[in-house]
LUMLUMDREN-2810 file (N, C-alpha, C; in Angstrom, 1 decimal):
<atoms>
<atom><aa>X</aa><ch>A</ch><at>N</at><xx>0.8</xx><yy>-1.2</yy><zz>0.0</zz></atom>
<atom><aa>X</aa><ch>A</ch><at>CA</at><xx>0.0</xx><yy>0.0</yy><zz>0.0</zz></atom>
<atom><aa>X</aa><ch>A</ch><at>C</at><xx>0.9</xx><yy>1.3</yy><zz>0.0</zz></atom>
<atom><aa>X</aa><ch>A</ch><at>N</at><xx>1.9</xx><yy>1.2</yy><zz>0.7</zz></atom>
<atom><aa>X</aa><ch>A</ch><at>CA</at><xx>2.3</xx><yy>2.8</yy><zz>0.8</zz></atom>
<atom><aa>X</aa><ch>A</ch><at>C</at><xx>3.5</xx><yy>2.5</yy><zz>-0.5</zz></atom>
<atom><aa>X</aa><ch>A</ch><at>N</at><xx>4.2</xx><yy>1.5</yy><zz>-1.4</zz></atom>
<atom><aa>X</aa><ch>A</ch><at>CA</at><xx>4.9</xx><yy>2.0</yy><zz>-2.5</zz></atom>
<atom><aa>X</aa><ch>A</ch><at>C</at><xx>4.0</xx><yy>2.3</yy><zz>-3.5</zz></atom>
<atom><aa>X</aa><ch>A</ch><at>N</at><xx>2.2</xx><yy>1.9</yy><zz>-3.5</zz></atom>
<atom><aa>X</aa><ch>A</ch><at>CA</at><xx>1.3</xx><yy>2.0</yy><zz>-4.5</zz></atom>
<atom><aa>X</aa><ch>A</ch><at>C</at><xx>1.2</xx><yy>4.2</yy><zz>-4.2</zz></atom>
<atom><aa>X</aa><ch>A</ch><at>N</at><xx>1.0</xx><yy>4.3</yy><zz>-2.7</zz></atom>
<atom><aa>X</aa><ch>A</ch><at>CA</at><xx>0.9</xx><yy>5.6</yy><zz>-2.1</zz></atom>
<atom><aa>X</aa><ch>A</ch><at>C</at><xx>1.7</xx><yy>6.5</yy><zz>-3.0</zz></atom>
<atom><aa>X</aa><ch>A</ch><at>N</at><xx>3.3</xx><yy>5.6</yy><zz>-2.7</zz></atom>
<atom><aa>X</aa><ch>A</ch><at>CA</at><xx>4.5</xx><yy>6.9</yy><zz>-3.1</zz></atom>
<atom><aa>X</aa><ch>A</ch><at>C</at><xx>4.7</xx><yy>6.9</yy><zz>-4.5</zz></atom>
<atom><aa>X</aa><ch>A</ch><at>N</at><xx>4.6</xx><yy>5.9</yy><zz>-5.6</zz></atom>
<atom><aa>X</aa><ch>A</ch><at>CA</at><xx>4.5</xx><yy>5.9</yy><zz>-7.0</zz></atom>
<atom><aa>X</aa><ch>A</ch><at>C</at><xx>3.3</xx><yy>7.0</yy><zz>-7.1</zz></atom>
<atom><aa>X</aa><ch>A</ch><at>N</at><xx>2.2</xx><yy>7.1</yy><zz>-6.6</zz></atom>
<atom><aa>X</aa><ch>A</ch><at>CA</at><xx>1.1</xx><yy>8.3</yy><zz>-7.3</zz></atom>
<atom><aa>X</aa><ch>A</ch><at>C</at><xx>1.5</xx><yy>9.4</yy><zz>-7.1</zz></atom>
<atom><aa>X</aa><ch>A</ch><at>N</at><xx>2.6</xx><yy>9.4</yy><zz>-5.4</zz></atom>
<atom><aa>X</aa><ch>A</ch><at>CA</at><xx>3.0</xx><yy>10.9</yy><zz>-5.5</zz></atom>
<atom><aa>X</aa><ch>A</ch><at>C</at><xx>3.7</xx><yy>11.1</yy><zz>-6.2</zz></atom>
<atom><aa>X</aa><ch>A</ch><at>N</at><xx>4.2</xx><yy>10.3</yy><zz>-6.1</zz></atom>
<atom><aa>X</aa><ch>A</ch><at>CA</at><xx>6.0</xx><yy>10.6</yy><zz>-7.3</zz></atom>
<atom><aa>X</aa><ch>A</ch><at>C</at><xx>5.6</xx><yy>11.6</yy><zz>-8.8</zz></atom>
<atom><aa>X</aa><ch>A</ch><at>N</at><xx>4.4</xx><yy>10.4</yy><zz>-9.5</zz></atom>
<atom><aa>X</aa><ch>A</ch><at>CA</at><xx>4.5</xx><yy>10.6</yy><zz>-10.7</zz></atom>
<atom><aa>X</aa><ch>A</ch><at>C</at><xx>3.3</xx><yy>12.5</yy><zz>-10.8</zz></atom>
<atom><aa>X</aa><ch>A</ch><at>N</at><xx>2.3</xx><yy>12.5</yy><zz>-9.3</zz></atom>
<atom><aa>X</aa><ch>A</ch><at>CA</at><xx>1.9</xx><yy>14.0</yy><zz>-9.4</zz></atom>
<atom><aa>X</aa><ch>A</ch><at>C</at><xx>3.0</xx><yy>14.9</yy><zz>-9.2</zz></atom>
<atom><aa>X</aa><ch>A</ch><at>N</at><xx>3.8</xx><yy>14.6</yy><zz>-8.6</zz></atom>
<atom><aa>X</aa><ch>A</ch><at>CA</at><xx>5.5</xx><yy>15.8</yy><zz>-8.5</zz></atom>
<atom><aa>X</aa><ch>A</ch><at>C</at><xx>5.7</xx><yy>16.0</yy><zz>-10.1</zz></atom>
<atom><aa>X</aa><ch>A</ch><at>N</at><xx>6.0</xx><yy>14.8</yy><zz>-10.3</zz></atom>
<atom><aa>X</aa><ch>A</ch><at>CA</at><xx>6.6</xx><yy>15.2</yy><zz>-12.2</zz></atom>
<atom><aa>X</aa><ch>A</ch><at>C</at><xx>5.9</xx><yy>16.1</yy><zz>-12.5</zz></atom>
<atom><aa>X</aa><ch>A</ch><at>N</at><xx>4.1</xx><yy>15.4</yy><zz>-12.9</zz></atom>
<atom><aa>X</aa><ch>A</ch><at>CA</at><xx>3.5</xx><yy>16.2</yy><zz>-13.1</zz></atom>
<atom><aa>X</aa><ch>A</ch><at>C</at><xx>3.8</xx><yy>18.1</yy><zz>-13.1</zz></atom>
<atom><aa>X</aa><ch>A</ch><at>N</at><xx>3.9</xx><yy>18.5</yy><zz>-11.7</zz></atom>
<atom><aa>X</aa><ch>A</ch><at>CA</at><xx>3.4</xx><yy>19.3</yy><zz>-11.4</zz></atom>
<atom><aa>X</aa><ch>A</ch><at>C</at><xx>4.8</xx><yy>20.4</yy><zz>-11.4</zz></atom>
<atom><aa>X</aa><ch>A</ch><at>N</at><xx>6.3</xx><yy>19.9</yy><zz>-11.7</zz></atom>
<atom><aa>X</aa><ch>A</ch><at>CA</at><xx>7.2</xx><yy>20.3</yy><zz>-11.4</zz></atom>
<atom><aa>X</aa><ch>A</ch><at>C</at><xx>8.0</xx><yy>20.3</yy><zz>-13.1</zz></atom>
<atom><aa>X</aa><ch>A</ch><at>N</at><xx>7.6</xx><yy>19.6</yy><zz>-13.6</zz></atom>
<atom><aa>X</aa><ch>A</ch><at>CA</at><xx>8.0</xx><yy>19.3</yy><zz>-14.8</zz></atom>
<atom><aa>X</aa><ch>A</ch><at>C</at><xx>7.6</xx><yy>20.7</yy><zz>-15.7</zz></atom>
<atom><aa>X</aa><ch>A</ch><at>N</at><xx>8.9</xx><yy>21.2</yy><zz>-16.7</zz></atom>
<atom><aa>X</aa><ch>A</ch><at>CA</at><xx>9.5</xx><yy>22.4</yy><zz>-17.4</zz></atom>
<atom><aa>X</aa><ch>A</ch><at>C</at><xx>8.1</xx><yy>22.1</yy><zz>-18.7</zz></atom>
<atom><aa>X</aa><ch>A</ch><at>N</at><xx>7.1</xx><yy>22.7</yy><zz>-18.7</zz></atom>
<atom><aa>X</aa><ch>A</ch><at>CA</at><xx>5.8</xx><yy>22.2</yy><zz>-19.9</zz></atom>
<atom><aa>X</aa><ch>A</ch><at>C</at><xx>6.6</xx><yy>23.3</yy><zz>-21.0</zz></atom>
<atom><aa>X</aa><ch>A</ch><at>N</at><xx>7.1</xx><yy>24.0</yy><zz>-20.9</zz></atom>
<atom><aa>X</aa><ch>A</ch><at>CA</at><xx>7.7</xx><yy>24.6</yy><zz>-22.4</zz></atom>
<atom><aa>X</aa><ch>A</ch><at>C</at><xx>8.3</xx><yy>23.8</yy><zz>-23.3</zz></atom>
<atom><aa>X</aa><ch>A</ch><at>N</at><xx>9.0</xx><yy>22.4</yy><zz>-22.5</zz></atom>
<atom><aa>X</aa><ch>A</ch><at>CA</at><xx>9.7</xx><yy>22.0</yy><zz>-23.5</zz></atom>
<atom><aa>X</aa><ch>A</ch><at>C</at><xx>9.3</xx><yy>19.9</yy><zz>-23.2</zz></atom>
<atom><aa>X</aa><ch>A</ch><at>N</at><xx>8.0</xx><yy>20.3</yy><zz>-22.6</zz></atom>
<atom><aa>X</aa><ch>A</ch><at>CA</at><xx>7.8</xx><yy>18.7</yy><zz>-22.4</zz></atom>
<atom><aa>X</aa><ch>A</ch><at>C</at><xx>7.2</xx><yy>17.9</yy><zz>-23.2</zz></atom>
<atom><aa>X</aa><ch>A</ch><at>N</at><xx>7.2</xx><yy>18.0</yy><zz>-24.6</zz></atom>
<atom><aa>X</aa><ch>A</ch><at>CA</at><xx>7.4</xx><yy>17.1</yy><zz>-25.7</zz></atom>
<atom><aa>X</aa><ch>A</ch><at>C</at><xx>8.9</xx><yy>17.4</yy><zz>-26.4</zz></atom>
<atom><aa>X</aa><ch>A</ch><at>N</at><xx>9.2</xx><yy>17.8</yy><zz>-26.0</zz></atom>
<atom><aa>X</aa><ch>A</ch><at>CA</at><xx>10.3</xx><yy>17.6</yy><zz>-26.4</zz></atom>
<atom><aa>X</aa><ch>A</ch><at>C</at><xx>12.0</xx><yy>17.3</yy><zz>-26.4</zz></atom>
<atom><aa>X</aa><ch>A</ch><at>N</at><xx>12.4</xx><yy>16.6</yy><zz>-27.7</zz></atom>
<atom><aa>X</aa><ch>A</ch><at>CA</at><xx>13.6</xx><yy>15.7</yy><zz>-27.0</zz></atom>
<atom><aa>X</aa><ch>A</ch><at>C</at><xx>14.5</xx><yy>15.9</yy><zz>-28.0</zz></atom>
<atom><aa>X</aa><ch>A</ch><at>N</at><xx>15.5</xx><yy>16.8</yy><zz>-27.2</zz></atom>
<atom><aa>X</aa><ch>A</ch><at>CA</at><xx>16.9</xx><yy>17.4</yy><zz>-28.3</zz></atom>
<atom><aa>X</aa><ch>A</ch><at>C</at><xx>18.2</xx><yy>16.2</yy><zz>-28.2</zz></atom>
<atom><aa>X</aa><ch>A</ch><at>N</at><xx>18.6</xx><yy>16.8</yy><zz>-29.3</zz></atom>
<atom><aa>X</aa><ch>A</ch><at>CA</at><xx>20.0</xx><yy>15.6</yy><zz>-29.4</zz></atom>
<atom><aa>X</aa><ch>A</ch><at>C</at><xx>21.2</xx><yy>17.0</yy><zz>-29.6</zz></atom>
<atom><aa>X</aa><ch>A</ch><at>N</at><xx>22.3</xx><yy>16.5</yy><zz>-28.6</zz></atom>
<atom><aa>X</aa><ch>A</ch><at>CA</at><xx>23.2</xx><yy>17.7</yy><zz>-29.4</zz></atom>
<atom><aa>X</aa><ch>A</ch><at>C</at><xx>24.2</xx><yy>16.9</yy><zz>-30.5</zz></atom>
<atom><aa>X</aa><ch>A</ch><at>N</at><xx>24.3</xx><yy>18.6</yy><zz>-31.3</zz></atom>
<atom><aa>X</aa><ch>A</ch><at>CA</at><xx>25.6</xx><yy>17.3</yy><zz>-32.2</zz></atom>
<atom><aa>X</aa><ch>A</ch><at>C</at><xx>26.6</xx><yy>19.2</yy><zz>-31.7</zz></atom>
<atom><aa>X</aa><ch>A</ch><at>N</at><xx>28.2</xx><yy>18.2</yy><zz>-30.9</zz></atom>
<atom><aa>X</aa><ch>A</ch><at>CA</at><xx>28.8</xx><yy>20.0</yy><zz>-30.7</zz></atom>
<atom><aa>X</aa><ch>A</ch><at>C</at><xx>29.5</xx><yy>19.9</yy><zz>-32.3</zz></atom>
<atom><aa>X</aa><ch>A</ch><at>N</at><xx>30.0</xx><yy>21.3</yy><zz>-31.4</zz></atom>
<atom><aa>X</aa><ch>A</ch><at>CA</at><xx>30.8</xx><yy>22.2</yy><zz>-32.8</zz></atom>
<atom><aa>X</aa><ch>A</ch><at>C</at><xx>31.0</xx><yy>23.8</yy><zz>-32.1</zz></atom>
<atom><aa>X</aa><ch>A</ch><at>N</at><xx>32.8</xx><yy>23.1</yy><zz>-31.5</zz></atom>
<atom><aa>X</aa><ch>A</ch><at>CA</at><xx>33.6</xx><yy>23.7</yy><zz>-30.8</zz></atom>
<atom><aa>X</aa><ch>A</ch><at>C</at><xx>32.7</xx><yy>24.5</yy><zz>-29.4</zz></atom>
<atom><aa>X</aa><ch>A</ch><at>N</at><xx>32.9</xx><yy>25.3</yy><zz>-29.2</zz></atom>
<atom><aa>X</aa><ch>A</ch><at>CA</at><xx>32.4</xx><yy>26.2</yy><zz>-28.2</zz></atom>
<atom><aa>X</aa><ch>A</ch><at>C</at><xx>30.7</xx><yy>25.7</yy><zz>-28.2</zz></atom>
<atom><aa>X</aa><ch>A</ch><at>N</at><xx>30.2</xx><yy>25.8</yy><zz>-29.1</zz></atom>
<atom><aa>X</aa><ch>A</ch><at>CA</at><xx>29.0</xx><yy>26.0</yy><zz>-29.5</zz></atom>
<atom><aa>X</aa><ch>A</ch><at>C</at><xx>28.4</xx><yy>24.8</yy><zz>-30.1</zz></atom>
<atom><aa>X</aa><ch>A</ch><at>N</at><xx>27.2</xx><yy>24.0</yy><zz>-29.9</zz></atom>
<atom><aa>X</aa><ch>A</ch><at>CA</at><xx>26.3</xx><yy>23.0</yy><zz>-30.3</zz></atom>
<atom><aa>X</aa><ch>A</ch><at>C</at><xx>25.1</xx><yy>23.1</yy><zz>-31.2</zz></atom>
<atom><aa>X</aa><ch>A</ch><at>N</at><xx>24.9</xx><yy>22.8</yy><zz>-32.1</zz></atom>
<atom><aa>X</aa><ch>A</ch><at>CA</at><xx>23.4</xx><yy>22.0</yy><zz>-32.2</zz></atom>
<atom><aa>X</aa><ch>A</ch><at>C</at><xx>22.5</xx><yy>21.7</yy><zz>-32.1</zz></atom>
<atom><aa>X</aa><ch>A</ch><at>N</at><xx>21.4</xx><yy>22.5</yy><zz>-31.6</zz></atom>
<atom><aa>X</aa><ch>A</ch><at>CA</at><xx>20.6</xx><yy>21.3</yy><zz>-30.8</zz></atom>
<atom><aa>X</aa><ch>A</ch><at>C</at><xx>18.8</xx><yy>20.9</yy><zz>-32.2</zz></atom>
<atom><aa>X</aa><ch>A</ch><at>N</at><xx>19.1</xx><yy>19.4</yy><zz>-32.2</zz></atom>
<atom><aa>X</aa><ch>A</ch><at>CA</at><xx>17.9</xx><yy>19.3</yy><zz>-32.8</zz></atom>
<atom><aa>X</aa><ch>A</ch><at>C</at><xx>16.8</xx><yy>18.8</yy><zz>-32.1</zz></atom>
<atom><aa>X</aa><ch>A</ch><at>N</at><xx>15.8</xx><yy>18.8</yy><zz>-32.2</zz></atom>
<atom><aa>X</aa><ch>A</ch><at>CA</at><xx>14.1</xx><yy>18.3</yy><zz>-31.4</zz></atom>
<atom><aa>X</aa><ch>A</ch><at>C</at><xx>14.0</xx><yy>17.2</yy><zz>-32.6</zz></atom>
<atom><aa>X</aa><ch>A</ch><at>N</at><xx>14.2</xx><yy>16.1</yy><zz>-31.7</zz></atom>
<atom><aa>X</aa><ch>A</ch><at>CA</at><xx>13.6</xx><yy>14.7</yy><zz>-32.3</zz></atom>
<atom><aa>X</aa><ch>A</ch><at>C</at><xx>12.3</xx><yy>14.7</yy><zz>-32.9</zz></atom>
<atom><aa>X</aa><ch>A</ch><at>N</at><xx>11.6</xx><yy>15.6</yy><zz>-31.6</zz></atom>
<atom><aa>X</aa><ch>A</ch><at>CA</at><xx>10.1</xx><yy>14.9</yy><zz>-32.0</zz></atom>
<atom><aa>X</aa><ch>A</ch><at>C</at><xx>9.0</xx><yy>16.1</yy><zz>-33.0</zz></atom>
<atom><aa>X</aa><ch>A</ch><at>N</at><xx>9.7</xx><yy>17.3</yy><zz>-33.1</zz></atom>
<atom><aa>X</aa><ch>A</ch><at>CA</at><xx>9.4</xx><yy>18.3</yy><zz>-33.8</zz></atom>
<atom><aa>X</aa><ch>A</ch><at>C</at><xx>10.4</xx><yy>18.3</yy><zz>-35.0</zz></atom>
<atom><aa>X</aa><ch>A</ch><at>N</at><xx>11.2</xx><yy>18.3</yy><zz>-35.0</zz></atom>
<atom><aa>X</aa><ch>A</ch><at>CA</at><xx>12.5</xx><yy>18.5</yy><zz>-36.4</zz></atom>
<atom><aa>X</aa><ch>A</ch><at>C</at><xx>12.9</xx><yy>20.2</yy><zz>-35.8</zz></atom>
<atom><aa>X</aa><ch>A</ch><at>N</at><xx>12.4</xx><yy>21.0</yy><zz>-34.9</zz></atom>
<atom><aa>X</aa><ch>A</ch><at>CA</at><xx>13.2</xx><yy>22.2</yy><zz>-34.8</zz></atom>
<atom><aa>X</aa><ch>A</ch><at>C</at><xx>14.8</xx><yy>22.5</yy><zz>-34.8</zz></atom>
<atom><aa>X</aa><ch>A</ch><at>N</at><xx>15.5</xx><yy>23.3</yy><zz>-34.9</zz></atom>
<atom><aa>X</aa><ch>A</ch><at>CA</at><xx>16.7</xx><yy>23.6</yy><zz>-35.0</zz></atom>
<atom><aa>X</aa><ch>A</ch><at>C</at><xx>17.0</xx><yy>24.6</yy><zz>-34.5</zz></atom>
<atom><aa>X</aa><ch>A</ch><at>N</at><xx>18.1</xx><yy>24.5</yy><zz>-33.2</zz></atom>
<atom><aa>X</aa><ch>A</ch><at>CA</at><xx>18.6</xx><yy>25.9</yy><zz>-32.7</zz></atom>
<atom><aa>X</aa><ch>A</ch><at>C</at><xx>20.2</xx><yy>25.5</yy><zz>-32.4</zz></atom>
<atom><aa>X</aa><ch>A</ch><at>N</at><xx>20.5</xx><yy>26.5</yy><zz>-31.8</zz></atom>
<atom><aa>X</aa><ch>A</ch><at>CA</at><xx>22.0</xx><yy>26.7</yy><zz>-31.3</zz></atom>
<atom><aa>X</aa><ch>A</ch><at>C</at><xx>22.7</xx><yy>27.1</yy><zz>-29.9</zz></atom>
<atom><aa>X</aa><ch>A</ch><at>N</at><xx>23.1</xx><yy>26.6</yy><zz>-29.1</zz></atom>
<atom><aa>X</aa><ch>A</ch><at>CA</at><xx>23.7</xx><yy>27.1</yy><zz>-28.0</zz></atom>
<atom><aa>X</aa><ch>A</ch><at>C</at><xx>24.5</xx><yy>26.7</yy><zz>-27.4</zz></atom>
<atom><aa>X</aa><ch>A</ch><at>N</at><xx>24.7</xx><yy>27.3</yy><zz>-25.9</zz></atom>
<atom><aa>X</aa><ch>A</ch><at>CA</at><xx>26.1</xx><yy>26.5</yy><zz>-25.5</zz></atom>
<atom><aa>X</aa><ch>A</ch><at>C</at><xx>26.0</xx><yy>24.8</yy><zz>-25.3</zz></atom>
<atom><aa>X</aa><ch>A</ch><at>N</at><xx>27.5</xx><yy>24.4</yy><zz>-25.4</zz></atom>
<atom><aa>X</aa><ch>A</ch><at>CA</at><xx>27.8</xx><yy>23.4</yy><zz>-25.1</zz></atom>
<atom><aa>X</aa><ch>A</ch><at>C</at><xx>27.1</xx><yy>22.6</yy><zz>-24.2</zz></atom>
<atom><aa>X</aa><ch>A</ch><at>N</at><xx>26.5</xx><yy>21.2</yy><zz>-24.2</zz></atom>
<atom><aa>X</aa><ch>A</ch><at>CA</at><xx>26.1</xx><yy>20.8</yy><zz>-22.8</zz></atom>
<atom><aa>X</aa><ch>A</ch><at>C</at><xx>24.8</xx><yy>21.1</yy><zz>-22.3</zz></atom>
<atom><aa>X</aa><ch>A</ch><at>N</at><xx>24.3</xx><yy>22.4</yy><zz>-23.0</zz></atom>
<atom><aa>X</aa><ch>A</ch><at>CA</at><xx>22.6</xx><yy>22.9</yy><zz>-22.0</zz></atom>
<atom><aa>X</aa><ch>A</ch><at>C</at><xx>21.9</xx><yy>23.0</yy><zz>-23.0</zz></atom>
<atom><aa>X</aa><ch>A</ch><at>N</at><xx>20.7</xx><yy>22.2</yy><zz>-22.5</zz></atom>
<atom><aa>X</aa><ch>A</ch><at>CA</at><xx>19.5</xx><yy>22.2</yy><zz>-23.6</zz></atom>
<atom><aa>X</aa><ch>A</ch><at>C</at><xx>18.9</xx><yy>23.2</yy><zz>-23.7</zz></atom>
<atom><aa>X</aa><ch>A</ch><at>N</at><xx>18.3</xx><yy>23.3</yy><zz>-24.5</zz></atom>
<atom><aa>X</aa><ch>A</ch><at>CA</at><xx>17.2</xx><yy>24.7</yy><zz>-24.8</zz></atom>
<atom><aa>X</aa><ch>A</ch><at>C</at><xx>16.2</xx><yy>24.5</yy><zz>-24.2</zz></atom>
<atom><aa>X</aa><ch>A</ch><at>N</at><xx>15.9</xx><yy>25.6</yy><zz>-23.0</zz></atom>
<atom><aa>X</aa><ch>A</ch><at>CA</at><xx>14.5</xx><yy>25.7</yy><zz>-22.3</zz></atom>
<atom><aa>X</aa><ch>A</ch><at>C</at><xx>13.8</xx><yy>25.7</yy><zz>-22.8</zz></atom>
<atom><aa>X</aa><ch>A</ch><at>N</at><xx>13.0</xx><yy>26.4</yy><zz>-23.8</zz></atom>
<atom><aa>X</aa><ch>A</ch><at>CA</at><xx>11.8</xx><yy>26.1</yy><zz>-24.2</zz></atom>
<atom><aa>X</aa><ch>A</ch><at>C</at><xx>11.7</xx><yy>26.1</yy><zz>-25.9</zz></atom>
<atom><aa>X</aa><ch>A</ch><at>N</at><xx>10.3</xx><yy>25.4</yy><zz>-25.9</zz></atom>
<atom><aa>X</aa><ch>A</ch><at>CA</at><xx>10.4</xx><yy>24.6</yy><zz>-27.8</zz></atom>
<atom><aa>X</aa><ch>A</ch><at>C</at><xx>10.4</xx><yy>25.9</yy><zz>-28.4</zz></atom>
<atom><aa>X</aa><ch>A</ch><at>N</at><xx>11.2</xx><yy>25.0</yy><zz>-29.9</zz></atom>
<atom><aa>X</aa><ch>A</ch><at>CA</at><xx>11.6</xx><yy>26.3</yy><zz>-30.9</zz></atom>
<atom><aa>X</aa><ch>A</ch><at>C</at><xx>11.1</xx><yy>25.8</yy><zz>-31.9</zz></atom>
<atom><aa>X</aa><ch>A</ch><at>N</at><xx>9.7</xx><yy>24.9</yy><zz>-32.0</zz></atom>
<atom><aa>X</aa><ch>A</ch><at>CA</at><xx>8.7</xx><yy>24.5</yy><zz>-33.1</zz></atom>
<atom><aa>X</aa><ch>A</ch><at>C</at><xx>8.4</xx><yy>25.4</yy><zz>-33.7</zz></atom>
<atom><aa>X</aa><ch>A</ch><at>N</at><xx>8.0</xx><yy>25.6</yy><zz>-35.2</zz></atom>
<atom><aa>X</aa><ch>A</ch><at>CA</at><xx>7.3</xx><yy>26.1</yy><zz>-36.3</zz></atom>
<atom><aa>X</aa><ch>A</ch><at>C</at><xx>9.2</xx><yy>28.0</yy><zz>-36.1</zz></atom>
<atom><aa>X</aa><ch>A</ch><at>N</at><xx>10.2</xx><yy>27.7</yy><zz>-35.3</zz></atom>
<atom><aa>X</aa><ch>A</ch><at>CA</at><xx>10.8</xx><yy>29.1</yy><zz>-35.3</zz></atom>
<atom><aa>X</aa><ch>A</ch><at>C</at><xx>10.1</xx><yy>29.8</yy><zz>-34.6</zz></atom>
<atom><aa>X</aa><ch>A</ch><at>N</at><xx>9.3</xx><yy>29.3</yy><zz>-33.7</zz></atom>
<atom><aa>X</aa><ch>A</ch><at>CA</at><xx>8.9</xx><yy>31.0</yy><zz>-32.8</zz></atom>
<atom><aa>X</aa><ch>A</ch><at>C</at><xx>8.8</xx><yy>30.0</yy><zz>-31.2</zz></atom>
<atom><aa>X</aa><ch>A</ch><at>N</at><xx>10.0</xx><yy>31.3</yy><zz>-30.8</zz></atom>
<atom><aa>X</aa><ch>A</ch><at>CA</at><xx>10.1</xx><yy>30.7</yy><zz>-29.3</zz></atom>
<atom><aa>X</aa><ch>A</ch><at>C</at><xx>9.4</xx><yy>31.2</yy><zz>-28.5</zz></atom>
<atom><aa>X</aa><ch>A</ch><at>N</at><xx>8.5</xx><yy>29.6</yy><zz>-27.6</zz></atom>
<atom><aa>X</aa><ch>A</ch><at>CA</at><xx>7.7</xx><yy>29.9</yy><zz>-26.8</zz></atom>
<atom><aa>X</aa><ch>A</ch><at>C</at><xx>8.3</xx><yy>30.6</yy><zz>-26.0</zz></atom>
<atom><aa>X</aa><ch>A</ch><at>N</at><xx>7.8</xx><yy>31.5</yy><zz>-24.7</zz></atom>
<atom><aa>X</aa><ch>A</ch><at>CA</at><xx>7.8</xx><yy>32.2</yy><zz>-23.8</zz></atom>
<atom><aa>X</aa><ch>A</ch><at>C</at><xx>6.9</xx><yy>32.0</yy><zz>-23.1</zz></atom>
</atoms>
């Protein structure tokens, strides 16, 4: 009973804590030197930034959410 308890909380945390700007979405980097790549798997978007840190929010259709 209580790991059935803590799995519902768990998965309402995600829920409720989880970044929605970018929650379909799943970048790949490819680097290139200082500077990376990043593409969205599941949209095809294309952007650029630093090394290592994904892009906060989706850059679908070129207009970044806010």
């Amino acid at each position: 009973m209580h790991i059935l308890l803590g799995l519902i909380l768990a998965f309402v945390l995600i829920a409720v804590f989880a970044n929605r700007r970018t929650r379909s979405c799943r970048w790949r980097e490819f680097p290139q030197g200082d500077v990376s790549r990043w593409r969205c798997i599941q949209c095809g978007a294309e952007t650029t930034g630093p090394k290592g840190r994904k892009p906060e929010s989706c850059h679908r259709d070129g207009i970044l959410d806010d």
